[in-house]
C-alpha positions in Angstrom: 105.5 91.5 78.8 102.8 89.7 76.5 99.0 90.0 75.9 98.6 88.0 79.4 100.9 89.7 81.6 103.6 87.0 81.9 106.9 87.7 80.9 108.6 86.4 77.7 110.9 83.6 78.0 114.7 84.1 76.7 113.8 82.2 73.4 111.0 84.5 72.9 113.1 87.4 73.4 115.7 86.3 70.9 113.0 85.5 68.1 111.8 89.4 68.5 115.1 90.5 68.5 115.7 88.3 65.4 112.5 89.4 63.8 113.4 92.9 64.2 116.7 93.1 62.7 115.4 90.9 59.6 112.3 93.6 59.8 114.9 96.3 59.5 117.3 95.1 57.3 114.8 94.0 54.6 113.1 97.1 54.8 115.9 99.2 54.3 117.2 96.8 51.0 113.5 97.6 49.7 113.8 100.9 50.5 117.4 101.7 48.6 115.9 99.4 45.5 112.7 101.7 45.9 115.3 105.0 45.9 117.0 103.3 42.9 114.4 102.9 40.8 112.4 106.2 41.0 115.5 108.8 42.1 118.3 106.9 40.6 117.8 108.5 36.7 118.2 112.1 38.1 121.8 110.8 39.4 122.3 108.9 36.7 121.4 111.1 33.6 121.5 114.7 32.9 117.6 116.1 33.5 116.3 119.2 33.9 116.4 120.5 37.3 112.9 120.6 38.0 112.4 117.0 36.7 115.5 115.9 39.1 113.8 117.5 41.9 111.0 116.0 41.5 112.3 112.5 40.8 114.1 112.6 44.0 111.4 114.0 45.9 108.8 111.4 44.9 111.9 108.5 45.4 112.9 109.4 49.0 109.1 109.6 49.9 107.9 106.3 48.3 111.6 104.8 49.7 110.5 105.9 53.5 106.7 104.4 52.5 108.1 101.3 51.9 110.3 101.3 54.8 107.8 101.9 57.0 105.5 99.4 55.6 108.0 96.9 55.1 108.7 96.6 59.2 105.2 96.9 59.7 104.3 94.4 57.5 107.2 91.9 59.0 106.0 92.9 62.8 102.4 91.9 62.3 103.1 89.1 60.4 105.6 87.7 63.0 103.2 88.8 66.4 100.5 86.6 64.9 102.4 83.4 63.5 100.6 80.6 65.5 103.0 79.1 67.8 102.9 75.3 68.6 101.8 74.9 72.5 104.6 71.7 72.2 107.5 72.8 70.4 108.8 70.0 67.8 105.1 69.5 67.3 103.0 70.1 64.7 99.5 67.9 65.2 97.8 67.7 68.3 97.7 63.8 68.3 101.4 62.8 67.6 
């Protein structure tokens, strides 16, 4: 249901489902770059333990931050895109 208690139209229900799997997907390519960047040396190279440890700590943490912020982000953006009252439409007066 939406914000006035009528019921989403099959379009409408296809652009959320659309929006959510580009919300997911993008979050979780920005997550694994996040991953990458931060926890990838202590894969990559021989560190000390501790420093490993800690590189991979801090990468998963900051990788789930910016999943979570990426869907978020997309979700919000997408429930308050303006949508034209005539589709095809984009002035008032044409």
């Amino acid at each position: 249901m939406d914000g006035y208690g009528g019921r989403r139209t099959k379009a409408e229900q296809d652009a959320m489902t659309v929006e959510i799997g580009y919300a997911l997907v993008s979050a979780v390519f920005a997550a694994a770059l996040t991953f990458g960047a931060v926890g990838g040396p202590a894969l990559l190279f021989e560190l000390p333990p501790l420093l490993a440890a800690a590189l991979l700590r801090v990468g998963g943490t900051l990788a789930a931050v910016v999943f979570v912020a990426r869907v978020v982000g997309v979700l919000v953006r997408f429930r308050r895109a303006p949508q034209p009252s005539q589709p095809g439409r984009t002035n008032p007066d044409s």
